[in-house]
C-alpha positions as CSV (number, residue, x, y, z in Angstrom):
1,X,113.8,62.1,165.1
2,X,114.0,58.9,167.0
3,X,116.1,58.9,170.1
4,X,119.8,57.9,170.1
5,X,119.6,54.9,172.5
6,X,115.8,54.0,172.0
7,X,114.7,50.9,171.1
8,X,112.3,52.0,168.0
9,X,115.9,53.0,166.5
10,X,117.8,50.3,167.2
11,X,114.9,47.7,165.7
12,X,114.6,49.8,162.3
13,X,117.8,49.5,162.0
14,X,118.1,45.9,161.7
15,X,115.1,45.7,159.7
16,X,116.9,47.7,157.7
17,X,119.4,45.4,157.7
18,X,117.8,42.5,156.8
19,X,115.9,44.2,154.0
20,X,118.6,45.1,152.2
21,X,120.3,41.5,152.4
22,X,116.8,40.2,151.4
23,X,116.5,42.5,148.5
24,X,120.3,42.1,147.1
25,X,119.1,38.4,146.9
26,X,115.9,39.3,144.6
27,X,117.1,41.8,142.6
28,X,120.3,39.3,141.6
29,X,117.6,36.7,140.9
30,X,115.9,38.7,138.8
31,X,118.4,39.9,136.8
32,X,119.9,36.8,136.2
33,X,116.7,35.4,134.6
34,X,116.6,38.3,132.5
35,X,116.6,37.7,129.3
36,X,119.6,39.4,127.5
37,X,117.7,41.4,125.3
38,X,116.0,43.3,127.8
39,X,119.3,44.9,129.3
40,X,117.8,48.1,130.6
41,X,116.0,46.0,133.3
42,X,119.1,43.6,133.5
43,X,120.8,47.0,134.5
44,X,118.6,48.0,136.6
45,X,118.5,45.2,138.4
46,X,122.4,44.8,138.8
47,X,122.6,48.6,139.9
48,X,119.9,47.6,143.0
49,X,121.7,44.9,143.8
50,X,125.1,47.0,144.4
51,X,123.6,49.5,146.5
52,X,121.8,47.3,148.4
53,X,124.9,45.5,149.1
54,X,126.4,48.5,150.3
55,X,123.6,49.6,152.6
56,X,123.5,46.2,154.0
57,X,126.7,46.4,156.0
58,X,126.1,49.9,156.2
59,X,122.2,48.9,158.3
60,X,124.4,46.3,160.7
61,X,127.2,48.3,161.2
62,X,125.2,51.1,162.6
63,X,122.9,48.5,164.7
64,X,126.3,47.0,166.3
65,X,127.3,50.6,167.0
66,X,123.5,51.3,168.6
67,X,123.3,48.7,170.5
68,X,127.6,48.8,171.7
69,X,126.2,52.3,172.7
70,X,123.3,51.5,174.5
71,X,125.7,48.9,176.7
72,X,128.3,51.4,177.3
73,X,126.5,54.4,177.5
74,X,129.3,56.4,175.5
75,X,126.5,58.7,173.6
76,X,123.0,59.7,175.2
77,X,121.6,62.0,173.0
78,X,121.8,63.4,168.7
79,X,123.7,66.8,170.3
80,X,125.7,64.4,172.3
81,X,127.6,62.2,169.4
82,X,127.6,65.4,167.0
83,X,129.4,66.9,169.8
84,X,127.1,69.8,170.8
85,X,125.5,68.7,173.8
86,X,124.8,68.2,176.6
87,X,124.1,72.4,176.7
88,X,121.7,73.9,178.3
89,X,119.8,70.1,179.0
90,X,118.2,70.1,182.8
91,X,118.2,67.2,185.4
92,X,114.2,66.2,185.7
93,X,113.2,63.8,188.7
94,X,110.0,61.6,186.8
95,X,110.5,58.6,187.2
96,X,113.9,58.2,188.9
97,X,112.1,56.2,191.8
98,X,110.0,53.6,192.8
99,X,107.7,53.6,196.1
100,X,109.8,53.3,198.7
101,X,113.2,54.3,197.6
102,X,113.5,57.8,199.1
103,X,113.2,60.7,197.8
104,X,114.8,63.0,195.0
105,X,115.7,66.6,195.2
106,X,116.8,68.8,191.3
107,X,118.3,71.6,192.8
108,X,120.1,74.4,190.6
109,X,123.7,75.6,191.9
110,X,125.3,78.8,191.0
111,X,128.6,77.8,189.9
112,X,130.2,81.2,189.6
113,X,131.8,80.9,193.1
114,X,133.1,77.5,193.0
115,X,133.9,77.4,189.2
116,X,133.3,80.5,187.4
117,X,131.4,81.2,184.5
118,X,128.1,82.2,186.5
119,X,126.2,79.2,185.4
120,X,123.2,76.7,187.4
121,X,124.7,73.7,187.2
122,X,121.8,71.0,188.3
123,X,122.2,68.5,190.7
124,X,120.7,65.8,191.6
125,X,120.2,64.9,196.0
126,X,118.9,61.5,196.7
127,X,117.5,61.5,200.3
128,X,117.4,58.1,202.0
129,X,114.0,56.6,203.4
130,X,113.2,58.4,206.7
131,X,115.4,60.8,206.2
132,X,114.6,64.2,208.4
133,X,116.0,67.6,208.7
134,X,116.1,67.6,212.2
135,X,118.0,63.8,213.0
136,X,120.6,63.5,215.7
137,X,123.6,62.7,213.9
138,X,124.5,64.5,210.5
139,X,124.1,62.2,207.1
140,X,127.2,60.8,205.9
141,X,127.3,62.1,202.0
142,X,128.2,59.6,199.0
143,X,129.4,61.8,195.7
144,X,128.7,59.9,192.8
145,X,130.5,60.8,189.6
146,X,130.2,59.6,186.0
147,X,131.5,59.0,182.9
148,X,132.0,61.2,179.8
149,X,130.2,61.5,177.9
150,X,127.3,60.8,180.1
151,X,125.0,62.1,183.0
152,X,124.4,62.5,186.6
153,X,120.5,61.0,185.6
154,X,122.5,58.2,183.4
155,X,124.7,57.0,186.2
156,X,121.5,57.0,188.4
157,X,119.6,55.3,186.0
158,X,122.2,52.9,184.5
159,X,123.6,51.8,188.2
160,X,119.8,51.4,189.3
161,X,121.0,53.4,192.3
162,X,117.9,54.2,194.0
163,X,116.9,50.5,193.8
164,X,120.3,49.4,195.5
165,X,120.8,51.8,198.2
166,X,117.8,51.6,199.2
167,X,117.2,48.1,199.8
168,X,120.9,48.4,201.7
169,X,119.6,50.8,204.0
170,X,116.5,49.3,204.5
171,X,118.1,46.5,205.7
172,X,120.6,47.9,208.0
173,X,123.6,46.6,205.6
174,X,124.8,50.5,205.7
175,X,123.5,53.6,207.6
176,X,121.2,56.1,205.9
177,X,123.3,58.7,203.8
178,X,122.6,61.2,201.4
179,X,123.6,60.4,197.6
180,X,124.6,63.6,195.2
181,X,124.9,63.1,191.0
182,X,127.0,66.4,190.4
183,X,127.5,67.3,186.3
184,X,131.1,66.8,185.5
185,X,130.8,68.8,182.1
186,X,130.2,72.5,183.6
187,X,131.8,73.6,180.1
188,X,129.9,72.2,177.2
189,X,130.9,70.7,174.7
190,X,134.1,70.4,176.5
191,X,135.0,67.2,178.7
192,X,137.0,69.4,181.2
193,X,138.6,66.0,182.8
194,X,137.8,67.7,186.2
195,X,140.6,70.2,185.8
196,X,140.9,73.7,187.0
197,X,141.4,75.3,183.3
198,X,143.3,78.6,183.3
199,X,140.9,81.2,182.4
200,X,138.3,79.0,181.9
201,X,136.0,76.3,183.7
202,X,137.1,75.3,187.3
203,X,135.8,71.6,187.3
204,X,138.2,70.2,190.3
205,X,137.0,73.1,192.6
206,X,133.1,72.5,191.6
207,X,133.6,69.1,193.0
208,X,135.9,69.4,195.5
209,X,134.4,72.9,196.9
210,X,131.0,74.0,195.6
211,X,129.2,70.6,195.6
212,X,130.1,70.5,199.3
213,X,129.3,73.8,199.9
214,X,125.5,73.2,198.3
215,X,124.9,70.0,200.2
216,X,126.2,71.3,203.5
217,X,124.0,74.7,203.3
218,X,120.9,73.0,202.2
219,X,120.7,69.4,203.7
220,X,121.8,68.0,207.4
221,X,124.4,66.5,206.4
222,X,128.5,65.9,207.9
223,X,130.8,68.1,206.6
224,X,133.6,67.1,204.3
225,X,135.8,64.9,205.4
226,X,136.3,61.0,207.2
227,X,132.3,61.0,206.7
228,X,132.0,61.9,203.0
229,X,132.8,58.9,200.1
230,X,132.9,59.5,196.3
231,X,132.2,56.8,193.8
232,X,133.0,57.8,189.8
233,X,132.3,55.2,187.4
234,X,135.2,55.6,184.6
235,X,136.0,58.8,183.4
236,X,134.4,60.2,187.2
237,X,136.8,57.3,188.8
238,X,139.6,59.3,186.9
239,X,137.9,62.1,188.9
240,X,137.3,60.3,192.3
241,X,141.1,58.8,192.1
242,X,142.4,62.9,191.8
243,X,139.9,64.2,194.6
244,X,141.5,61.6,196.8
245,X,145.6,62.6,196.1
246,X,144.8,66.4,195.4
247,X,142.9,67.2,198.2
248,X,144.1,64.4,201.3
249,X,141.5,64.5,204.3
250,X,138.6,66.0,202.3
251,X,136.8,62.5,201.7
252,X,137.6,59.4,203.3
253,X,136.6,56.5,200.6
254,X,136.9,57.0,197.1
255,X,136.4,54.3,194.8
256,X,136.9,54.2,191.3
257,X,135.2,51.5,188.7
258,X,136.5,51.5,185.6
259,X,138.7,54.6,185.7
260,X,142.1,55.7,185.1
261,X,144.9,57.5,186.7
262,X,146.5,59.7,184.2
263,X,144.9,62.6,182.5
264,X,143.4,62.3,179.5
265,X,143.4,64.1,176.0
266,X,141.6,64.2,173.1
267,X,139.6,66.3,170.7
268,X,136.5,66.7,173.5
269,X,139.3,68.2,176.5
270,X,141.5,70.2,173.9
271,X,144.9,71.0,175.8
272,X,144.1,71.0,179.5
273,X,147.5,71.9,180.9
274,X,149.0,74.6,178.3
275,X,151.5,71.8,177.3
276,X,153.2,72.6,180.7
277,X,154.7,69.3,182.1
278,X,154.3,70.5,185.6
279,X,150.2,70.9,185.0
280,X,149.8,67.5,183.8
281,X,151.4,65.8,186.6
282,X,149.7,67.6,189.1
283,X,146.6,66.5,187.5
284,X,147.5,62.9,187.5
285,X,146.5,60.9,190.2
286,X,149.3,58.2,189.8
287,X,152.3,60.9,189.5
288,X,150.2,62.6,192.8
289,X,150.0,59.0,194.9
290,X,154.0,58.2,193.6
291,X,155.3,61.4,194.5
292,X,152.6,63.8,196.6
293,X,151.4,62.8,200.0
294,X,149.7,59.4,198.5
295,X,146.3,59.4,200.2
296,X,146.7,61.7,203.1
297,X,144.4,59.3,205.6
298,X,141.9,58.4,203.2
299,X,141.1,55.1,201.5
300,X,140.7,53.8,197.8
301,X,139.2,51.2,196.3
302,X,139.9,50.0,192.6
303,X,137.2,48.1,190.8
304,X,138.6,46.9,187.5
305,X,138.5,44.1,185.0
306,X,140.9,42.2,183.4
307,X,139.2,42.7,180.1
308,X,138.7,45.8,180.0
309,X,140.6,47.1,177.4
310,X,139.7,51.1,178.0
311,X,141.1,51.0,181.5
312,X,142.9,47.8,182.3
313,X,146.5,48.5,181.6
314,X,145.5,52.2,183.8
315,X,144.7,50.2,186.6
316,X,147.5,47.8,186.9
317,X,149.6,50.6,186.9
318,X,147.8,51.9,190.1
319,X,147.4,48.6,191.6
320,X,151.2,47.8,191.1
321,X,151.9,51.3,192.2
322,X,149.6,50.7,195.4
323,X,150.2,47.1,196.0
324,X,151.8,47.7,199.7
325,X,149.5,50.9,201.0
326,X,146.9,49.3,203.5
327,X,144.4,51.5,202.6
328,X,144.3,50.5,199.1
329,X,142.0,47.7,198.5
330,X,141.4,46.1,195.2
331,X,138.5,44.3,193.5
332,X,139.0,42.6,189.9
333,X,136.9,40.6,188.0
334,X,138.0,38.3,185.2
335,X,135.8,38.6,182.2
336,X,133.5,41.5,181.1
337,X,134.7,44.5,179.4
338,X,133.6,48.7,179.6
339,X,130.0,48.9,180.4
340,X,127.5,49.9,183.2
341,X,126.1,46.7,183.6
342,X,129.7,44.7,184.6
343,X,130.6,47.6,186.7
344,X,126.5,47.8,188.4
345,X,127.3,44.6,189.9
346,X,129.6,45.4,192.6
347,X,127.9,48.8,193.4
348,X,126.5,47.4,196.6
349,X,129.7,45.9,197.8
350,X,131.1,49.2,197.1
351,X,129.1,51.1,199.1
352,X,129.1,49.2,202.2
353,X,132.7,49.1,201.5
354,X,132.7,52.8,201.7
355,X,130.9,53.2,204.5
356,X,133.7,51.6,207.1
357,X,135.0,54.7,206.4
358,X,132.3,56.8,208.4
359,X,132.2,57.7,212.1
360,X,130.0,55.5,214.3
């Protein structure tokens, strides 16, 4: 079967497309220089013509939907839009990087721990050019989070991370760090909204406890805190945007492109809060900035647009709610809507935004 978001798919389909316009055109020719006394062809010619007519739309509605997928990156793989993946899939490094453009690390985590449930969650650690075990000064840590459904190798890819950090730390724009692509869906099929599920998956802690935990163990690198940053890209902004009001002092940038600020539910999460008020607002980071300890010392950034229609209305909310805090800053573009490449844009600004935040 040919894969979801390749190319080879995409093209058949508008063949496809075009064929069947093509052909409804012929056969209606044909049958109407059919002569009446041959009515078994006439019919047969009608009766082509109808379904063709219906697969038509049928070819170009599925090519808008490939290629609206391939933009947004909503579906990456068969399992993923029937709504049985991502499973048991593995990170793989090949061909994540280019010469020059560090390194790449596929570690396994146990997640029993941090999360429960006893599984290797995968990770992926991007390690800066030059970077050695033994430097003076501990690596400041960026988190990178992404969207559902999606993948830590999709936001890698998608963002052209490797290509952009790199070339910022080769030129001195920010100081070497260490980049981590942590899974946000440790329960599959289920989008857990980084939530601490009773009796089931403990997303939030996974991020907030045991991806810290990993890199701090295994890599020379700061501990948690004015020195770590986290960047989610729409439904991980939604994550980022919690880490930051849950969990004051643990990171001190977050920046979320694209996300949201209230919990979301729908037929991948199920009910995440037991219909328990309470739950939900403690899950939300608007109710948790409004009425919590807003950022407890860290900082936010918001990177929205004003035509995105997924998350636009979200983030006004947030900006209106934040419009006075001084260390909430703000960056909205005017036209583009819900996809990696609007959003990919600013990723360099972001990060050397974020990295004010560290220690000198």
């Amino acid at each position: 079967m040919p894969s979801l978001t390749g190319r080879p798919l995409l093209v058949l389909t508008i063949v496809l497309a075009i064929l069947a316009v093509l052909g409804t055109v012929v056969l209606v020719y044909l049958a109407t220089r059919t002569r009446a006394s041959t009515r078994a062809r006439r019919l047969a010619f009608v009766s082509g013509a109808l379904v063709l007519a219906l697969l038509g739309p049928a070819f170009a509605v599925a090519a808008t939907a490939l290629m609206v997928n391939n933009s947004y990156g909503f579906y990456t793989s068969w399992a993923d839009l029937m709504g049985s993946g991502p499973g048991r899939t593995t990170i793989t490094a090949n061909n994540l990087l280019k010469p020059g453009e560090g390194a790449v690390n596929v570690p396994a985590v146990d997640t029993s721990a941090s999360a429960g449930g006893g599984r290797n969650e995968k990770l992926i650690v991007w390690l800066p050019p030059g970077y050695s075990p033994h430097a003076a000064r501990p690596y400041p840590v960026v988190m990178f989070l992404p969207g559902q459904p999606s993948s830590p190798r999709s936001w890698f890819e998608n963002f052209q991370f490797a290509r952009i950090a790199s070339a910022l730390v080769r030129t001195h724009k920010m100081a070497p760090f260490v980049g981590v692509f942590p899974n946000l869906m440790i329960a599959p099929p289920r989008d857990t909204e980084c939530t601490n599920i009773p009796g089931g998956a403990q997303a939030e802690t996974w991020l907030n406890t045991g991806v810290p935990a990993y890199l701090t163990a295994h890599y020379h690198v700061a501990a948690p805190g004015q020195d770590w940053s986290v960047v989610g890209w729409s439904t991980g902004g939604f994550c980022a945007a919690k880490l930051a009001t849950a969990h004051p002092g643990r990171f001190g940038s977050i920046a979320a492109l694209g996300g949201y600020f209230t919990p979301l539910q729908d037929h991948r999460t199920g009910d995440l809060f037991g219909g328990v008020a309470q739950r939900f607002d403690h899950n939300s980071p608007l109710w948790l900035y409004q009425h919590d300890h807003g950022l407890g010392g860290s900082r936010l950034l918001i990177v929205a647009g004003r035509q995105d229609s997924q998350t636009w209305v979200e983030s006004q909310r947030m900006l209106t709610a934040t419009q006075n805090d001084p260390a909430v800053s703000h960056l909205v573009f005017p036209t583009g809507g819900h996809n990696y490449r609007n959003y990919r844009a600013f990723l360099a600004q972001v990060l050397i935004w974020g990295a004010q935040s560290w220690r000198r």
